[in-house]
N, C-alpha and C positions, 0 to 999 in steps of 0.2 A: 304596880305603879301607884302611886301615892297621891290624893285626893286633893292635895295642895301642891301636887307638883307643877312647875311650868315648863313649857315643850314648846319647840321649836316649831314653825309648820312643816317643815320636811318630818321632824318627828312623829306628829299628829297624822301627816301622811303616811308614812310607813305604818303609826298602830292600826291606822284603819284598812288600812294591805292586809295585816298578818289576820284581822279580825277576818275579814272577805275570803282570806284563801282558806280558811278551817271555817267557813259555810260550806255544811255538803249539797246544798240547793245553788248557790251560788259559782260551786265549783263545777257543775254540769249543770250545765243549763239551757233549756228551750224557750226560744224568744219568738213570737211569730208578728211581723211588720211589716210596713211597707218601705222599701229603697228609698234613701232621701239624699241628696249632696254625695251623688257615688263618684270616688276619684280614687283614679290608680296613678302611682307616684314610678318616676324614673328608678326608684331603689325597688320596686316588688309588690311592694306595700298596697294595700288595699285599705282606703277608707271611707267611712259612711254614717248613715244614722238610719237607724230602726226608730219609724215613728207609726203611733196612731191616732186618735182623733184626739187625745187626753193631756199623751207624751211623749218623748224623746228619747231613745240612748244614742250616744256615740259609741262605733265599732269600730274595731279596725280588728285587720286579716292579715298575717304576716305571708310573704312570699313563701316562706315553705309551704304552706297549707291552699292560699291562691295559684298554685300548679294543678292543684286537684281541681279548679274548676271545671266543669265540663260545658259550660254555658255562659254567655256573655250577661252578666247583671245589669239592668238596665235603672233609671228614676221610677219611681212609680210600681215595681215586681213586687207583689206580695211573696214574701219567702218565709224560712221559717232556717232560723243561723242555731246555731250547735256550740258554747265556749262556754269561759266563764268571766264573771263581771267582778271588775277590783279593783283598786284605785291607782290611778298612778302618780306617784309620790312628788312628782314634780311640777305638776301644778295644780296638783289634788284634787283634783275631780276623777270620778269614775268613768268606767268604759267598760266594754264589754269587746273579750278577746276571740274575734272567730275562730273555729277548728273547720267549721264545716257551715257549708250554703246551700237551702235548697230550695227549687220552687216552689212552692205550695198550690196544690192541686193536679202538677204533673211532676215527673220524674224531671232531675235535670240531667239525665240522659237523651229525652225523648226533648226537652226544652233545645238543648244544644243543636240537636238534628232538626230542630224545625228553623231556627236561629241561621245555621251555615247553610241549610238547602235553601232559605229566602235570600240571601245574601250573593249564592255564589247565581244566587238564578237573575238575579239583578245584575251580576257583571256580565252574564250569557254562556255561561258554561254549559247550560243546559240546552242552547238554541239548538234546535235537528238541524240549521244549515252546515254549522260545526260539524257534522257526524261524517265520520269517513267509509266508503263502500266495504263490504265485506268480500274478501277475495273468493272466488268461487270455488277457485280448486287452487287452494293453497299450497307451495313447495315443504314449508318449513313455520311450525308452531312454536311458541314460547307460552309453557307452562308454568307463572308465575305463583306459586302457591306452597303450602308445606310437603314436604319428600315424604313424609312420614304418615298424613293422612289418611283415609278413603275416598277422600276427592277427588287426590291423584291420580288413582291405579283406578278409577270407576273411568275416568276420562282418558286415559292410555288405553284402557280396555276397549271403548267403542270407539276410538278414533282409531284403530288400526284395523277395529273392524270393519268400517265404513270405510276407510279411504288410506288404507297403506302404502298407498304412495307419498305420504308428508313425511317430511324428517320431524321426530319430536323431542323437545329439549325442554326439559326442565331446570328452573332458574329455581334454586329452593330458597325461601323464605320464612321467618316466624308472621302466623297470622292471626297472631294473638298475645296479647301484654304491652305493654308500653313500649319497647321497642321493635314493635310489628308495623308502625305505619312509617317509617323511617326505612326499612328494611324493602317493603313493598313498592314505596316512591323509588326507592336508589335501583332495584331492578328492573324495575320500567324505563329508567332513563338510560342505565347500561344497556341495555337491550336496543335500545335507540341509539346511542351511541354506535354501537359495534352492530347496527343493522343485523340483528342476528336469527330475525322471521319475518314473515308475512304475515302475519297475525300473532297477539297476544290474547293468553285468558289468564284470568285474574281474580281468584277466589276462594272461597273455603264451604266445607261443608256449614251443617245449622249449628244452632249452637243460641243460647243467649243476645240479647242485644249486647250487654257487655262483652259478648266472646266474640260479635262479629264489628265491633266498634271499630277494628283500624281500617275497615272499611269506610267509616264516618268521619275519617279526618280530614283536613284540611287540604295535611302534603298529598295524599295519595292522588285527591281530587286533582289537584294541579298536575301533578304528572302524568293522569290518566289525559286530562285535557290538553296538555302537553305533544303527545306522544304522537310520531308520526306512523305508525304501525297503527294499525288498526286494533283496539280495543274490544275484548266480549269481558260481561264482566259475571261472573256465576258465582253469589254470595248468597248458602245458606238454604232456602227452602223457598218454595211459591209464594207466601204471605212475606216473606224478608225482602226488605225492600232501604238498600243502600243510599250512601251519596255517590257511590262509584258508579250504582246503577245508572243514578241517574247522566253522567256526565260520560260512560262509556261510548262509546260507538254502537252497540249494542248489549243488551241486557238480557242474561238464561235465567231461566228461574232456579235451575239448580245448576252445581256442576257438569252434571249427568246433559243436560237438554243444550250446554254450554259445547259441548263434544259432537251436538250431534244440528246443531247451527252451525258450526263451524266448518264440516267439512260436508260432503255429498256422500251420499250408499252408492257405494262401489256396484250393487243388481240394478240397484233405477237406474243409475249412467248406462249398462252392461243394456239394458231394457232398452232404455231410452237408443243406444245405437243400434240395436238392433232392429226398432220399428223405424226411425232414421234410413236404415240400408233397405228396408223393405217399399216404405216409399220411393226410396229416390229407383228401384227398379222398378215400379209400377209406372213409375213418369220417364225413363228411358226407354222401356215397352211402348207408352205412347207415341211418346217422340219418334222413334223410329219406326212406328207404324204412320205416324204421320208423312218422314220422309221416301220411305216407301211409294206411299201413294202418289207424291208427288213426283217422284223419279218413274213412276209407271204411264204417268199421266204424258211427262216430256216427253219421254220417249217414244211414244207412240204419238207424237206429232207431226207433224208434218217437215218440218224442218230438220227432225233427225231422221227420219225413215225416207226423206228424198230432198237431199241437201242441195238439190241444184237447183231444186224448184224456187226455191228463196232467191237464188243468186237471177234466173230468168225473169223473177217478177220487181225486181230489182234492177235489172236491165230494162224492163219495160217502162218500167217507171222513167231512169235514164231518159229510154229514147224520147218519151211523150215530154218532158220537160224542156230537151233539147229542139223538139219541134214547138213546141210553144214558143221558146226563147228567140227563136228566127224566125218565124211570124208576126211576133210582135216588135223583131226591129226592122222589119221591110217594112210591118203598115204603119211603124210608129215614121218610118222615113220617107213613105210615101205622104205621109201628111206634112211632112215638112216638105218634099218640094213641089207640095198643091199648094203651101203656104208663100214659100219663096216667088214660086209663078205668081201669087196673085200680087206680090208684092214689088216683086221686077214691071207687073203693067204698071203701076201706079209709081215708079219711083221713074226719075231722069234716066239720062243714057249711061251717065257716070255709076249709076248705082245701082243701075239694073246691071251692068257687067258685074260690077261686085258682087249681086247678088248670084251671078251666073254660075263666078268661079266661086264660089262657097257650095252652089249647089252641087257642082261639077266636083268639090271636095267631096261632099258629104254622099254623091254616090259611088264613089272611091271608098272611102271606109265602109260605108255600107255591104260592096261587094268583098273588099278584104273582109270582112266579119264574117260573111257570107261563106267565103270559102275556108274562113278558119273553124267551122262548124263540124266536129267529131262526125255526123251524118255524111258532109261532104267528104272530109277525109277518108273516110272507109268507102264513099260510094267512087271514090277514083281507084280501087283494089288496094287500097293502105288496111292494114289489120293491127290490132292492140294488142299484144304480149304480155300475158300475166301469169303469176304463179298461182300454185294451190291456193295459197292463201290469200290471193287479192292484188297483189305487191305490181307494181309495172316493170318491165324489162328494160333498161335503157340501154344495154351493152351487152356485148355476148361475154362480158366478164361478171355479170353477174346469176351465170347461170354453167355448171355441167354436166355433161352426159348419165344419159337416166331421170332427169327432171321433170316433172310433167305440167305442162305449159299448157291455159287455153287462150287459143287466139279468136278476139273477136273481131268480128266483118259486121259488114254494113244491115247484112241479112242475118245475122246467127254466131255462132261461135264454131268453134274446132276445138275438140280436145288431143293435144299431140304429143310427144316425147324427143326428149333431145338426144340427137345419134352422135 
């Protein structure tokens, strides 16, 4: 180009493109800044400014590259962006084109899991009221996990050791790559769908953070929280520690511990009914020594070993009652006509008769009463007709031959048979 030439500014823009993209400093380049004016646009597009105390660039992040985030970027994150810086010809100032974002100071692996687990713990994914019982003795398991692993066949191993009575079903899935948390969500919810266990497990051997990441996502989260089947979730190893752990129903530390939460040892239950039946005859032993005792005790009482005697002291009774009863209505009626006497002196001639025939009433009822008294009846040769059991005789149609009848009199009873 010629030292007197004149250039358009789109021209002078483009020379200074071509100069920037044949910088080899310029064309990979490590920038480390703080987030400034971060805005993600309806088309993908990620844009921002990398500044420090001094100065400024403008970035931006096209959507191919902003899929790879693993972390939400926030104002303010010290990061450190990956591109290269060049002009753009159209309204000729520079920028600077991300490939790549990261935190600075932590992985944004480890950023993105701190970011979703505050996130999801803030909606209450995490709450233990959420958490659903684990079924004791499960019919039927769903093994959501790779067909092909050792997680599988370690967990098929001891669940049939422990408790061979579950139907076991494996749901196979990828638990690793980009289309692993997509795959793991959609067999959680089919399984839900088609109700097709009592319990779900959910997981994979160890492996990298990156290898156990679709455990970190978003969807799985939701569908584990989702899920009306009970959730275990077994990702990984004792220190690995998920977002499905946390948002499960319950959490194994491996798959192996995930198999053996889940169901019950087939010897402890076998154990367990047998000390079970051992008990319960030591306290049926009891019991029936108890009721022994007490059938020993009845019987040799009085009322089974001389059954009459109860019925005579019971008659006794009777009769002292019924002599009470007509003693106390002769003197309750002897005081009434010492009462009427004293009040026939004192009243006129009209009302001393009145009083007369009242009196002349009331020893009228007094001797009907008198003679309606079970004492008097039996002491005129009248006797009471009963059966074994108590019952009165009113008719000789309730009664025949071979029956045995006692008749009681004024003095005693009769035990008799009907001819």
């Amino acid at each position: 180009m010629r030292e007197d030439a004149i250039l358009t500014p789109s021209q002078v823009g483009q020379y200074l493109k071509t100069m920037m993209d044949r910088d080899a400093l310029l064309s990979r380049l490590l920038v480390r800044g703080e987030l400034s004016n971060y805005k993600m646009y309806p088309s993908g597009h990620h844009y921002f400014t990398l500044k420090d105390g001094e100065g400024a660039l403008r970035c931006v992040m096209f959507r191919s590259d902003a899929q790879s985030l693993r972390f939400q970027p926030e104002n303010g994150m010290q990061v450190i962006a990956a591109g290269r810086v060049t002009v753009f010809p159209r309204d000729g100032q520079y920028q600077m084109y991300c490939a790549r974002l990261t935190p600075e100071g932590v992985g944004d692996l480890a950023l993105a899991f701190e970011q979703l687990k505050e996130r999801l713990a803030r909606e209450g994914l995490f709450d233990p009221a959420h958490k659903k019982e684990i079924p004791a003795f499960p019919h039927r398991i769903a093994l959501i996990t790779s067909p092909a692993g050792a997680a599988v066949r370690d967990m098929i191993r001891i669940l049939r050791a422990r408790w061979p009575l579950s139907e076991l079903k494996v749901i196979p899935v990828r638990v690793q790559g980009a289309e692993a948390p997509q795959e793991i969500a959609a067999a959680i919810q089919w399984a839900n769908w088609h109700n097709v266990a009592d319990l779900m497990i959910t997981g994979r051997g160890g492996g990298s953070m990156e290898d156990l990441w679709a455990f970190n996502e978003e969807v799985v989260a939701r569908a584990i929280y989702a899920s009306e089947i009970p959730v275990i979730s077994a990702v990984g190893h004792e220190p690995d520690v998920t977002i499905a752990d946390f948002v499960a129903d319950l959490r194994a530390s491996t798959p192996s511990n995930a198999a053996e939460l889940a169901v019950p040892d087939q010897n402890e239950v076998y154990m367990s009914l047998l000390g079970g039946r051992d008990r319960l005859e030591r306290a049926m032993s009891v019991r029936l020594a108890q009721y022994r005792q007490t059938l020993n005790r009845l019987s040799a009482s009085q009322p089974m070993t001389e059954p009459a005697s109860f019925f005579r002291e019971k008659r006794l009774l009777l009769d002292f009652q019924s002599s009470r009863l007509v003693h106390s209505l002769r003197h309750a009626a002897a005081e009434q006509r010492e009462k009427l006497g004293r009040l026939s002196a004192a009243l006129p001639n009209s009302a001393a008769r009145a009083v007369m025939q009242r009196r002349e009433r009331l020893n009228a009822l007094a001797a009907s009463l008198d003679a309606m008294s079970p004492l008097k009846v039996l002491s005129r040769g009248y006797a009471i007709a009963r059966r074994e059991d108590g019952a009165s005789i009113a008719s000789v149609q309730d009664v025949v031959p071979g029956d045995n009848l006692k008749l009681t009199l004024s003095d005693g009873s009769i035990d008799c048979q009907v001819l």
